[in-house]
C-alpha positions as CSV (number, residue, x, y, z in Angstrom):
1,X,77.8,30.4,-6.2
2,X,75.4,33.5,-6.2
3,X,73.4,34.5,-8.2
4,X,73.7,37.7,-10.6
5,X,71.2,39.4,-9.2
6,X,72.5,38.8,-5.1
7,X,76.3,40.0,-7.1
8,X,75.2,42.8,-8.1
9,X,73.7,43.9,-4.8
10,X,76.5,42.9,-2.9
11,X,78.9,44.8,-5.4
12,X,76.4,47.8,-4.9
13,X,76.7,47.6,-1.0
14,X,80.8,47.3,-1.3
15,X,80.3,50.9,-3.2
16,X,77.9,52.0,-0.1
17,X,80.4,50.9,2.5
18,X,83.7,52.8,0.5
19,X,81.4,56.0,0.3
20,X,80.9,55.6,3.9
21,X,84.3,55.7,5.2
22,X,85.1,58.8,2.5
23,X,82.2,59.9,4.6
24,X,83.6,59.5,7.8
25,X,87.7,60.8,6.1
26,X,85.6,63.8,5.9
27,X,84.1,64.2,9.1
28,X,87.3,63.5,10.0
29,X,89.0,66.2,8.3
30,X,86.3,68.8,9.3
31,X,86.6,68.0,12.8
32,X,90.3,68.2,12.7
33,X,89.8,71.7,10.9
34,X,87.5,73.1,13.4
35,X,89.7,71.8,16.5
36,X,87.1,69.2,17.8
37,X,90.5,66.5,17.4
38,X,88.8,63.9,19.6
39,X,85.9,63.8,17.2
40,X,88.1,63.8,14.5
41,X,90.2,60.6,15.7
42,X,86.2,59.0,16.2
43,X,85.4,59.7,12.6
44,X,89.2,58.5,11.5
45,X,88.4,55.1,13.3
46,X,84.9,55.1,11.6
47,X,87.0,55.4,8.5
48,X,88.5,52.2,9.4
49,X,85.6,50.1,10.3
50,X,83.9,50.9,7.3
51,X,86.6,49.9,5.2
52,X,86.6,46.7,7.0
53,X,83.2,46.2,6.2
54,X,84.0,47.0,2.4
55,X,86.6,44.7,2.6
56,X,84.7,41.9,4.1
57,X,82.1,42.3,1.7
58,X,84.7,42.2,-1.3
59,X,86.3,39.4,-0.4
60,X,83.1,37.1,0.2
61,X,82.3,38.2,-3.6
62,X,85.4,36.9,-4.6
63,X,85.4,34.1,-2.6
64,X,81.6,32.8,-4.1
65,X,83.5,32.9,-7.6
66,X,81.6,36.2,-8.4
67,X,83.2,38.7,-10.4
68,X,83.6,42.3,-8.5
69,X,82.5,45.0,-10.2
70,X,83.6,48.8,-8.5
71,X,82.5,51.7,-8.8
72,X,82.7,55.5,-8.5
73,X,82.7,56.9,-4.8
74,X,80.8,60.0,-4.7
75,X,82.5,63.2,-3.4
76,X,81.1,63.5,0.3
77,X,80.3,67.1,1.7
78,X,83.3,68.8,3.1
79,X,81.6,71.2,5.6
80,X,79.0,69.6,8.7
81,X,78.2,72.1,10.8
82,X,78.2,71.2,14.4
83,X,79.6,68.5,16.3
84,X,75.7,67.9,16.8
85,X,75.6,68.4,13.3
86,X,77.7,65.8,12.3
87,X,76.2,63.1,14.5
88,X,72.9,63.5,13.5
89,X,74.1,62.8,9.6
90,X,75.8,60.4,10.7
91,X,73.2,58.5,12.1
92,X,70.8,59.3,9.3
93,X,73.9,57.5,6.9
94,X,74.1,54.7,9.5
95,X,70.2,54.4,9.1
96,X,70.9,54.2,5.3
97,X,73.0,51.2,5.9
98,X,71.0,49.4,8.0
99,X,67.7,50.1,5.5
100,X,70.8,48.7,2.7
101,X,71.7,45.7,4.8
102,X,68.4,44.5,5.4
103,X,67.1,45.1,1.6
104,X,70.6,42.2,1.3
105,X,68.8,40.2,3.6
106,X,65.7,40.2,2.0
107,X,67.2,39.0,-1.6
108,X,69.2,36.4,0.3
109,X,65.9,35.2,1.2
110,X,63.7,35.5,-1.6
111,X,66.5,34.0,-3.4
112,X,67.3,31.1,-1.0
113,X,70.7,32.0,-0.6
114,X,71.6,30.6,2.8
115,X,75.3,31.2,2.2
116,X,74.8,35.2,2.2
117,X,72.0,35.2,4.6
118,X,74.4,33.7,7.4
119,X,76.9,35.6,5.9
120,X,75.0,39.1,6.4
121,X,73.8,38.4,9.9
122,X,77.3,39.8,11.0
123,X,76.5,43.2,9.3
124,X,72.9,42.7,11.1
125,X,74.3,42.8,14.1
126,X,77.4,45.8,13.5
127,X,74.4,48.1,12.0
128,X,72.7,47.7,15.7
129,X,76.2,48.7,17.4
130,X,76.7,51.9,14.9
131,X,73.3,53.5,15.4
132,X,73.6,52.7,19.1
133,X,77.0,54.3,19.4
134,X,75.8,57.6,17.3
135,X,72.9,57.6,19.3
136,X,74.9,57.3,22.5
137,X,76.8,60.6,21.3
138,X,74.6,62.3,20.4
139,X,72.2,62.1,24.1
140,X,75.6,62.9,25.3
141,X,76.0,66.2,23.2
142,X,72.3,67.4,23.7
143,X,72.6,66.7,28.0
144,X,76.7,68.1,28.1
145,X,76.2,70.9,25.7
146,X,77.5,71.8,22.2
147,X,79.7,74.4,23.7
148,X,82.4,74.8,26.0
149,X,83.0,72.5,28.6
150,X,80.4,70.2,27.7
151,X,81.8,69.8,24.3
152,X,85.3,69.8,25.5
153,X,84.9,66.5,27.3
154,X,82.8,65.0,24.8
155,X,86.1,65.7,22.5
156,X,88.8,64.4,25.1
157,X,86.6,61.2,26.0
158,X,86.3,60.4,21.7
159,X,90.1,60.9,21.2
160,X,90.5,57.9,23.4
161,X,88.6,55.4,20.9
162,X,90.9,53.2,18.7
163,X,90.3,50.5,15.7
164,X,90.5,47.1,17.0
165,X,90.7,45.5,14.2
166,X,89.5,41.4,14.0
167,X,92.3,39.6,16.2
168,X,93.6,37.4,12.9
169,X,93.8,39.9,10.4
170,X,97.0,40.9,9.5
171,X,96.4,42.6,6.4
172,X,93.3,43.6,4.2
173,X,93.6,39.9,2.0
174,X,92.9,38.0,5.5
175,X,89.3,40.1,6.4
176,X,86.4,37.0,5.6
């Protein structure tokens, strides 16, 4: 069992991982909107992975015997700017949820909660891949060029990237 305090946090971070794939629908959309559809499909399986992490989250609340508690999603921007744009805030979110996920560490610890310490070392380790992956892009964007070609093969080279989900899920109740 966990305590109230580490059920709230984790019911806060649940909330932070929904608002970041509505994040990422949105980056999603905008990309679509402004024909960058490579960057769009990158943000849509963003989307994915974040509700995975949601999901993961959720059901190790539920699992402890601790009551979920959800709350409102804010409404994310609708408009980002440039592709350049957009993966700067996205990095500066990504940064957000690693600063999140280590604050959950740190209550694990001061409250000798083993169980969600091991437990969060998984997120640990997915908040190094997502800020290397954004930061990846974004060297990419500022050597290739926000424009034309550049741009255009950044696009093509992002519309090949697909959600892998874990290999034993076969729907959302099965994520642990």
């Amino acid at each position: 069992m966990i305590s109230e305090k580490m059920t709230d946090a984790l019911n806060t971070q649940i909330n932070k991982e929904m608002y970041s794939a509505y994040l990422y629908m949105a980056m999603s959309a905008y990309s679509s909107n402004i024909g960058l559809n490579g960057f769009a499909n990158w943000f849509m399986v963003q989307y994915q992975e974040e509700m995975l992490h949601a999901m993961k989250l959720y059901n190790y609340v539920s699992d402890q015997g601790a009551p979920i508690k959800l709350m409102q999603i804010d409404e994310p921007p609708q408009e980002f700017g440039t592709a350049l744009d957009m993966l700067y805030a996205t990095l500066e979110h990504e940064q957000f949820i690693t600063k999140s996920i280590n604050d959950l560490v740190d209550l694990a610890i001061e409250e000798k909660d083993h169980a969600t310490h091991i437990f969060l070392q998984w997120y640990i380790t997915e908040q190094i891949e997502e800020e290397g992956n954004d930061n990846e892009i974004i060297d990419k964007l500022k050597l290739a060029g926000e424009e034309g070609n550049g741009l255009f093969i950044i696009d093509k080279e992002l519309s090949a990237r697909v959600f892998n989900p874990p290999a034993t899920v076969t729907d959302w109740t099965q994520i642990r």
